[in-house]
N, C-alpha and C positions, 0 to 999 in steps of 0.2 A: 480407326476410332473405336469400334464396337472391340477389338482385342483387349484397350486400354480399359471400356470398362467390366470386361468379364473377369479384368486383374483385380477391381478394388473388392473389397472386402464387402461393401455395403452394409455397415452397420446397422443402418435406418430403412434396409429392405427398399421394399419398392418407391417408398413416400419419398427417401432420398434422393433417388434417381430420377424418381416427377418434377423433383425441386431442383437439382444439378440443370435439370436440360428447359425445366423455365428459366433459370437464371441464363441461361449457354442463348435460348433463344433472345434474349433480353438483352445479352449485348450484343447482339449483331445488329451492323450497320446496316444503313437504306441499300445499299447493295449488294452485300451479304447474303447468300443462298445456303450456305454451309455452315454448320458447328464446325469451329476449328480449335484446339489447343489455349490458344489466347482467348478463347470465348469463356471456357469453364471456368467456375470457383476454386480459387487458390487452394480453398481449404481441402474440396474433393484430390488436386494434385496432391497434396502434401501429406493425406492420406494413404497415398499409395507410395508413399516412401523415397521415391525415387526420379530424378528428371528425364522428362516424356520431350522427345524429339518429335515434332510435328511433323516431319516425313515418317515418321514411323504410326505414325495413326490418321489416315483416310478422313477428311472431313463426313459429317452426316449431316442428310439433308435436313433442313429446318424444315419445320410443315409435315414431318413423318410422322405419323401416327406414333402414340405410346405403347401400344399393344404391340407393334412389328419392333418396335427398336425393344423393348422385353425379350420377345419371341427371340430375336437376336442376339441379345446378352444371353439367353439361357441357353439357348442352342449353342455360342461359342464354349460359355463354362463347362455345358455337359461335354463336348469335343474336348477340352483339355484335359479333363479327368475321365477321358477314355470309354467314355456313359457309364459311369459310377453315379448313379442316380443321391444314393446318400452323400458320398462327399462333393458333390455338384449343390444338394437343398442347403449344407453347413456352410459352403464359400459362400451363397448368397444370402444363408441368414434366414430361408425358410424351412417350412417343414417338408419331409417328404410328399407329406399328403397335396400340400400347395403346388412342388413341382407337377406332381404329375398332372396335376389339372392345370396347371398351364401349357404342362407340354400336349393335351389333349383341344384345348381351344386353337 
């Protein structure tokens, strides 16, 4: 799951991603422990262009902090672009200066 969202673009920066995984926790059922594929907004899918097989993206736990499931999208984006710090801050829509102080918390 965290790969699927190191792929999106995140137009709307962080505030996006706080609102995808309110909504992702928002439909989960009374027995539900995991964001799974069927949990997110259509619209965040359809944004990344392509259809997402839910064996291929790892449920996340509900009840994770937003600072660690961050930590973790930034950490995956910076691992796919090699730690290219600048095209790591432009896939996610911030500045340089933003990543690195994220990646220092």
């Amino acid at each position: 799951m965290l790969a699927l969202f190191a792929r999106h673009p995140w137009p709307g920066n962080l505030r996006q991603l706080s609102n995808v995984l309110r909504t992702a926790c928002a439909m989960l059922d009374d027995h539900d422990t995991h964001i799974r594929i069927e949990h997110l907004p259509h619209d965040f899918l359809d944004e990344l262009g392509e259809r997402v097989q839910e064996e291929a993206a790892p449920p996340l736990a509900c009840g994770a902090r937003l600072a660690d499931i961050e930590a973790s999208a930034v950490a995956a984006a910076l691992k796919a672009h090699g730690g290219n710090v600048l095209a790591t801050a432009r896939e996610l829509g911030v500045s340089r200066t933003t990543l690195y102080r994220k990646l220092r918390s």
